[in-house]
VEXVOMAR-250283 format. One record per residue (C-alpha): residue in one letter; x, y, z. Coordinates in steps of 0.1 Angstrom, whole numbers, padded with zeros to 4 digits, always signed. Each point is the difference from the previous one (the first is absolute). Layout:
<atoms>
AXYZ/...
</atoms>
This chain:
<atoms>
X+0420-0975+0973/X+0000-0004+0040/X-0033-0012+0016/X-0004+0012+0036/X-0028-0014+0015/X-0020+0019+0026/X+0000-0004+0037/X-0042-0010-0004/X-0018-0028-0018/X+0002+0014-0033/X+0020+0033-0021/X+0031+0000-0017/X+0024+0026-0011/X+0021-0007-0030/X+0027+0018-0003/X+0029+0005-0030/X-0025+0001-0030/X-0004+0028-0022/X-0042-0005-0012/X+0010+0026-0028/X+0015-0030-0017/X-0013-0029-0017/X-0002-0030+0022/X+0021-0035-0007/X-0016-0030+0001/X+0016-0012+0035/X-0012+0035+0012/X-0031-0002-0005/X-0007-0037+0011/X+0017+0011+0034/X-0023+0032+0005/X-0028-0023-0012/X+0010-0025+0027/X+0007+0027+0026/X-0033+0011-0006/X-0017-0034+0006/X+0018-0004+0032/X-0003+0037+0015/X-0029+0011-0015/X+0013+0039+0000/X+0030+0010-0015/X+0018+0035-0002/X+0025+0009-0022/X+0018+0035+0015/X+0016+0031-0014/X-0014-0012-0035/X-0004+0029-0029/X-0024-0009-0027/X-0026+0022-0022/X-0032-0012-0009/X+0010-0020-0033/X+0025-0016+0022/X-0022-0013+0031/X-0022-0012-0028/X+0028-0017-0017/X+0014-0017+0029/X-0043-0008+0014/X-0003-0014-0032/X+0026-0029+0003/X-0024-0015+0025/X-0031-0001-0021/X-0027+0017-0021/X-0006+0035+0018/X-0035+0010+0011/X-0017+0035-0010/X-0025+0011+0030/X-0032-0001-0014/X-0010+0031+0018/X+0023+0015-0025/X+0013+0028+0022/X+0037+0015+0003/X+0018-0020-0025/X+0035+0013-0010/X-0009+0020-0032/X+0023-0022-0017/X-0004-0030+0013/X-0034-0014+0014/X+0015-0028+0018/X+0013+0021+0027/X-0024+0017+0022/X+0009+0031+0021/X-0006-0003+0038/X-0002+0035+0014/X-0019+0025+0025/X+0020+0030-0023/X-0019+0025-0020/X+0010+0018-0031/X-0019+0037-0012/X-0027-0014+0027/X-0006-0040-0017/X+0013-0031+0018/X+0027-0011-0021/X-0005-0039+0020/X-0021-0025+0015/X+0005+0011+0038/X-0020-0024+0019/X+0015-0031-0020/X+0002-0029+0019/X-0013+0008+0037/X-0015-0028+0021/X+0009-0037+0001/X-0010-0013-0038/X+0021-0022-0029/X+0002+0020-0032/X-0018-0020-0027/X-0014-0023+0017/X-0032+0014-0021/X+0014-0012-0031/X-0005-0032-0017/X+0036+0004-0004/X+0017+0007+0033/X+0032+0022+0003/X+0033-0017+0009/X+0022+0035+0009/X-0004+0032+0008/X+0032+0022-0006/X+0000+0036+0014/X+0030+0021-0003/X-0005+0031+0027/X+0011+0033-0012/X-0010+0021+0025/X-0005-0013+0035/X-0021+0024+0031/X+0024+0002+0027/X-0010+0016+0036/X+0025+0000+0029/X+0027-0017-0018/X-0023-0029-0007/X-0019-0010-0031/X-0035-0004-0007/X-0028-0016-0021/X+0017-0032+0007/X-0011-0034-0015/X-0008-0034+0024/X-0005-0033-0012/X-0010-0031+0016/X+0011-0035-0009/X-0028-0022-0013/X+0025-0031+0000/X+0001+0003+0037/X-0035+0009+0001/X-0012-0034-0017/X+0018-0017+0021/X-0009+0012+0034/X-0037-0008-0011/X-0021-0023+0021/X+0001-0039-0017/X-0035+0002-0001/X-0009+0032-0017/X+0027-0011-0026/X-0015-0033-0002/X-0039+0021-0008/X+0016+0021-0023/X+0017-0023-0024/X-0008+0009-0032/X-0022+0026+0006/X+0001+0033-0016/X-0003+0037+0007/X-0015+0029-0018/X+0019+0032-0008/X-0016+0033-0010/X+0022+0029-0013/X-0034+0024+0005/X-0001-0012+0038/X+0035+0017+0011/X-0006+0025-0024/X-0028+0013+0014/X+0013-0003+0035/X+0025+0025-0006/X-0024+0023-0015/X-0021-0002+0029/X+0022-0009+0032/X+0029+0017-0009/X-0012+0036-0018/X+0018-0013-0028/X-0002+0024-0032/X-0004-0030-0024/X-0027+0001-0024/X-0028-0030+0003/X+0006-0025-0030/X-0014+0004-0029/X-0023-0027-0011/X+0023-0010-0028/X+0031-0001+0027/X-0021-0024+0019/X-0011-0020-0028/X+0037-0004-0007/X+0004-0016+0036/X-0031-0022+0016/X+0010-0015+0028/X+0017-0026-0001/X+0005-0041+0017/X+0035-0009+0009/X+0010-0034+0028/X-0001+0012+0035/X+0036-0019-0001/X+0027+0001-0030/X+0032-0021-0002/X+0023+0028-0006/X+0019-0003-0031/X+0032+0007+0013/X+0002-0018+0033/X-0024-0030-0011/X-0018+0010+0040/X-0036+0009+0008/X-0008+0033+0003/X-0031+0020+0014/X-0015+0016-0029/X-0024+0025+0016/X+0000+0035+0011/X-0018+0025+0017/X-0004+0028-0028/X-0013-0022-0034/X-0014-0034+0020/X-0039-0001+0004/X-0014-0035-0003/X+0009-0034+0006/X-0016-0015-0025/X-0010-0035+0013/X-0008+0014+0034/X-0033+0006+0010/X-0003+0042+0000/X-0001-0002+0042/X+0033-0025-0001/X+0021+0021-0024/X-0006+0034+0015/X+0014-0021+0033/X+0029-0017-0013/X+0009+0030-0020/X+0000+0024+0031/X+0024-0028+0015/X+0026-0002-0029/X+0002+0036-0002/X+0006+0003+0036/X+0021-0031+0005/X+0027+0015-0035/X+0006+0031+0014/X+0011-0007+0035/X+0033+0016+0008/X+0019-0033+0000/X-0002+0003-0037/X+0006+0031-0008/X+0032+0021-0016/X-0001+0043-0008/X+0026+0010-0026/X+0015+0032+0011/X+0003+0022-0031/X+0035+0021-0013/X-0001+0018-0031/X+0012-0024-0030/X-0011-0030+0015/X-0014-0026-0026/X-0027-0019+0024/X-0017-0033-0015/X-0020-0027+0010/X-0020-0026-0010/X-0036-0001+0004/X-0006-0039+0006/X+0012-0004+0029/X-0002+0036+0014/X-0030+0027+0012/X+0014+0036+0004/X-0015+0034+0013/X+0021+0032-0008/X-0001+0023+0029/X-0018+0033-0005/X+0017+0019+0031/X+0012+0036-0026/X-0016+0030+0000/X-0006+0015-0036/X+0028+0023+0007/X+0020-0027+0006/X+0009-0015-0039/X+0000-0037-0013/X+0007-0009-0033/X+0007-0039-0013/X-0003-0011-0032/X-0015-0036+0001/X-0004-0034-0025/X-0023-0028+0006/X+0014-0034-0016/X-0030-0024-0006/X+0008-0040+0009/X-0010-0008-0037/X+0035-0018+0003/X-0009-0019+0026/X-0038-0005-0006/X-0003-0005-0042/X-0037-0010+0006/X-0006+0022+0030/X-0030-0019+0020/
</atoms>
């Protein structure tokens, strides 16, 4: 394995590993650590199935099955299809997944630790690609906060509500999605999580908010949080921060959600195909007795 660190303040690519195949120990404690230290990782030219991006998601933790329950592989749940392709007229993906600034499980008493998406077919327009992924650093974005604001927020912590970005999309974005069912959002109430985790990996603070899931500070006054929430989202998604993963076919992209907020780029037409296959590893690892 070769670690080649990206000219920005976070992504990786790791080259000279075949994902196909079980990982050593020293492997994975190095991706792991890679991981903590970049936040994104790609793995290039990588050729897997779905059993085998499950297998090698797997290593990292328990996987999550969405709870919307939509474009699984027919085999195995654990990997969701990402696509704006249709087949005899159906959707045979999710195509809106992941648009606007958000932190995937954040809704979850259980947060995710990983996402790993392995991108089979990538849009491409003028020699470049689209539907790209950006990610901004949440390490950084601790850290640059004023000492006051981290001093009123100490211990605090934030609600998340999977409904909330859901919704959003359905009526923001034209999305196609379904509203929940009253039994999918019986399976996730919102949710309280700190406003500030010590990452697991990298024993730092991290800002633990995000735009598409965060509604309520919950020892704020109503007035206070809306205003300190407006600011954090504002203030972690400056440019400074930020880092777009260009996408090639094969690429195995994955990051960690701690310390991380993404958006994936909707700039395709429908005529213009995407398909990933992704896996969402929850942090049960890291967090036995969540929060």
């Amino acid at each position: 394995m070769r670690i080649e660190p990206k000219a920005s303040a976070m992504g990786a690519t790791i080259h000279d590993i075949d994902l196909a195949q079980p990982l050593s120990d020293a492997q994975y404690r190095e991706i792991e650590q890679a991981l903590g230290k970049y936040g994104v990782i790609s793995f290039p030219k990588q050729h897997l199935n779905a059993k085998q991006l499950r297998d090698f998601s797997e290593t990292f933790g328990k996987l999550e099955i969405n709870v919307a329950n939509l474009y699984h592989d027919p085999e195995f749940p654990e990997v969701m299809i990402l696509s704006n392709m249709l087949e005899n007229g159906k959707p045979i993906g999710l195509s809106d997944a992941g648009q606007d600034w958000h932190t995937d499980m954040s809704y979850s008493k259980t947060i995710a630790f990983a996402n790993v998406l392995h991108g089979i077919k990538i849009p491409m327009r003028d020699g470049q690609p689209l539907g790209n992924t950006e990610f901004c650093n949440m390490h950084a974005a601790y850290e640059d906060l004023p000492a006051a604001l981290k001093e009123e927020l100490d211990g605090m912590t934030i609600t998340h509500d999977f409904n909330m970005f859901w919704e959003m999309m359905r009526r923001e974005k034209g999305s196609s999605r379904p509203p929940l069912t009253e039994e999918q959002r019986r399976r996730k109430p919102p949710v309280s999580h700190p406003v500030f985790l010590t990452h697991p990996i990298t024993g730092r603070k991290v800002l633990y908010a995000n735009p598409g899931y965060s509604t309520r500070i919950n020892e704020l006054p109503e007035a206070r949080s809306e205003e300190v929430l407006a600011f954090l989202f504002a203030h972690q998604t400056q440019d400074k921060y930020r880092y777009r993963h260009r996408w090639t076919e094969g690429d195995v992209l994955m990051w960690e959600n701690m310390g991380t907020i993404h958006n994936a780029i909707p700039d395709y037409r429908p005529d213009e195909h995407r398909l990933i296959r992704r896996c969402q590893v929850m942090a049960d690892r890291y967090f036995p007795d969540a929060f």
